[in-house]
C-alpha positions in Angstrom: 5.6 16.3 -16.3 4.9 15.5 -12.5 5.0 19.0 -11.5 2.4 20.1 -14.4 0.0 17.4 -13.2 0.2 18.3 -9.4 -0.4 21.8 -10.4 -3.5 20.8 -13.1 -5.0 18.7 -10.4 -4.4 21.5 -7.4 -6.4 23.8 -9.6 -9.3 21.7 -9.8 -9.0 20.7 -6.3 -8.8 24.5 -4.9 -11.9 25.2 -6.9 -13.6 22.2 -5.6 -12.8 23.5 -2.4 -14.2 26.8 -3.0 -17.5 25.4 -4.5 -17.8 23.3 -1.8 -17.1 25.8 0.8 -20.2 27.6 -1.2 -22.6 25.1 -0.6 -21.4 25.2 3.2 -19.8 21.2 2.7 -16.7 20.9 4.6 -13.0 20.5 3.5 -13.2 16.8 5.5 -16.2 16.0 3.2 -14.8 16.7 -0.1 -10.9 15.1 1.2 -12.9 12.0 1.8 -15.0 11.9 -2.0 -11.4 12.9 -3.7 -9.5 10.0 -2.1 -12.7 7.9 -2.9 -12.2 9.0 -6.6 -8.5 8.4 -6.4 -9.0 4.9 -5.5 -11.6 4.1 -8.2 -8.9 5.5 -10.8 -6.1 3.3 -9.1 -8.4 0.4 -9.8 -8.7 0.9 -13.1 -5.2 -0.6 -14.0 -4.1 -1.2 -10.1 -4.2 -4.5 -8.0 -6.4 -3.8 -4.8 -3.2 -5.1 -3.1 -0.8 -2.8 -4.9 -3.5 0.6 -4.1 -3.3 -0.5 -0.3 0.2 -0.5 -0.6 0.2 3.1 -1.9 -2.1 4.3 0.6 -0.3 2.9 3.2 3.3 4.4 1.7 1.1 7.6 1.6 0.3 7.2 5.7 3.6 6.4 6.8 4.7 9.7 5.1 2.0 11.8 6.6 5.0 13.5 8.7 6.9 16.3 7.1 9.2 16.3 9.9 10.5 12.9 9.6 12.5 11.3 7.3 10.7 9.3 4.7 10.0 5.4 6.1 12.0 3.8 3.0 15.4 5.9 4.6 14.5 5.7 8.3 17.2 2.7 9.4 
């Protein structure tokens, strides 16, 4: 079921990207108002202490190169 909802949600982000791009409004720009939206969804059912603990999971991920945080000794 993950996998189907990554790929639902990377269509409609790819052709928010393209409209975007159409009205000459850069990737940053419409990164910034989808994280904005992802937060107001977390807060629907989330704790504001629980969403900064998944942004900051998300941040100390950012490198594909190193292992994930939770396995690094």
């Amino acid at each position: 079921m993950a996998k189907g909802s990554h790929a639902l949600v990377a269509r409609h982000v790819e052709a928010a990207l393209d409209e975007a791009a159409a009205h000459s409004i850069a990737s940053d720009v419409v990164a910034r108002c989808l994280l904005s939206e992802a937060i107001r969804l977390f807060k629907r059912e989330r704790s504001n202490e629980d969403i900064a603990n998944e942004l900051m999971a998300a941040a100390d991920n950012l490198d594909d190169e190193a292992p994930l945080t939770f396995i690094r000794p």
